[in-house]
N, C-alpha and C positions, 0 to 999 in steps of 0.2 A: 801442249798446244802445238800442233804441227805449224809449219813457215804458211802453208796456206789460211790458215785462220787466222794470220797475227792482218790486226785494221794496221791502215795507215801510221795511225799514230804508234805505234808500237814498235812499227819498221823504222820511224824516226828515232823514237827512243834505243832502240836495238844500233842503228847507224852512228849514234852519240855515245853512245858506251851508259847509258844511261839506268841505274838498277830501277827495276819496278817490278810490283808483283799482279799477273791479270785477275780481275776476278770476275767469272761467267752466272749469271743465272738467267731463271726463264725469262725469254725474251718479249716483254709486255709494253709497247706501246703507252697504255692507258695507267704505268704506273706513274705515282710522284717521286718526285725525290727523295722526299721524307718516307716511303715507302722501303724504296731501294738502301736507303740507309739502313733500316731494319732488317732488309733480307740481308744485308754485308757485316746485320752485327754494329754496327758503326754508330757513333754521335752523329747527329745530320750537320751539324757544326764543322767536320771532317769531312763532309761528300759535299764537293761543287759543283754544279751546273753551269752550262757556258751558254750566253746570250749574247746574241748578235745583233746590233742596232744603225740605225742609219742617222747620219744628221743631214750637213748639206748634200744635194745629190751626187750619187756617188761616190759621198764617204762612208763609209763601213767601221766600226767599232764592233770590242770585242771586249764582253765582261765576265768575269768567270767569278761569282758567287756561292755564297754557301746555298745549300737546296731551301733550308728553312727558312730563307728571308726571300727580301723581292727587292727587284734592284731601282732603285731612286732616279727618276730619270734626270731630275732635275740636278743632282750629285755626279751622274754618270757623265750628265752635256757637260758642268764645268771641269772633271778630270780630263775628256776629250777635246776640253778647249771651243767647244761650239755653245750657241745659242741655246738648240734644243735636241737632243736624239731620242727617238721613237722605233723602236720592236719593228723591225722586216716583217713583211707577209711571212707565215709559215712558208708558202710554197716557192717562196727564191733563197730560204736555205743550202737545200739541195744546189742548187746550180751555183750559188756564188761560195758554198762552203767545201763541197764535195759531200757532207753529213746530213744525214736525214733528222728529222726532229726528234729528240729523245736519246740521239745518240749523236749529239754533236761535240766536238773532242778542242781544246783550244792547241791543239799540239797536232800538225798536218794538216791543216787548211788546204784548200788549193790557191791561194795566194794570205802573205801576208796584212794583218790588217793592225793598225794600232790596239795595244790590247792589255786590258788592267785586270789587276784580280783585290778582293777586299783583302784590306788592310789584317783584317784577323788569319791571312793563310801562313803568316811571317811566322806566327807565336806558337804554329802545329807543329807536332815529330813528322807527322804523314797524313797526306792529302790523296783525298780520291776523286778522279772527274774521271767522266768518259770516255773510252779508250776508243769512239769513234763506230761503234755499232750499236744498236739497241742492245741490252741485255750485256755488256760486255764493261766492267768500269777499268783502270790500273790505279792504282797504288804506288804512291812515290812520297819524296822529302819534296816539301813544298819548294826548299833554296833552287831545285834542279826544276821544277813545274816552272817557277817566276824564269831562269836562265833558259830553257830550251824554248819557251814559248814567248819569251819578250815579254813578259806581264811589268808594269809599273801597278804596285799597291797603291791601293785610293780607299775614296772613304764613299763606298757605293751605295749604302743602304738608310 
């Protein structure tokens, strides 16, 4: 993988001395998670997905769950200490994340936001989420995923 292909998140992990392995396949929009976890070989248990939600205006939260579940909002507002947080528009991902949908990375944002991961990432050898492009995941030790991204484990789902 040449310096130009590596996403954001990568250059962050690469800048922290951070080991992880990329793994590339066909670049599909329209697949699921549970999908991608079968192209990767993987337990879907082991592949995260990162959501981005809003409570009060202009606060921004950050969940990084497993692909096979769905995230609890009601769980999510009280780990985030709000009322109630509700899924952003698809289309202000991009702009408040720098990440387009499908290939959103909890690691390289363009600004930090408060940000949890479920409680079951603690008990993995290694965790896959997004490495910030469609078609594109990394591979890492969950202890270094929860440290380089500020995750607090919650009970999200």
């Amino acid at each position: 993988m040449g310096k130009q292909d590596k996403t954001n998140c990568m250059r962050v992990l690469d800048s922290k001395k951070i080991a992880y392995t990329p793994h590339l396949y066909e670049a599909d929009p329209t697949l699921t998670g549970e999908q991608i976890a079968g192209i990767l070989n993987e337990a879907p248990d082991q592949v995260f997905k990162t959501l981005v939600t809003i409570g009060k205006p202009q606060k921004y939260y950050v969940f990084v769950i497993p692909v096979n579940t769905e995230l609890n909002l009601k769980k999510a507002a009280a780990a985030a200490g709000e009322k109630s947080v509700s899924m952003i528009p698809q289309r202000d991902l991009l702009p408040l994340t720098g990440y387009v949908h499908g290939g959103c990375s909890p690691i390289g944002m363009k600004k930090r936001f408060p940000s949890f991961i479920h409680g079951s990432a603690s008990g993995l050898s290694r965790i896959f989420v997004s490495a910030g492009r469609v078609g594109c995941q990394v591979e890492l030790a969950p202890e270094d995923l929860i440290r380089i991204a500020e995750l607090k484990p919650a009970d999200l789902v």
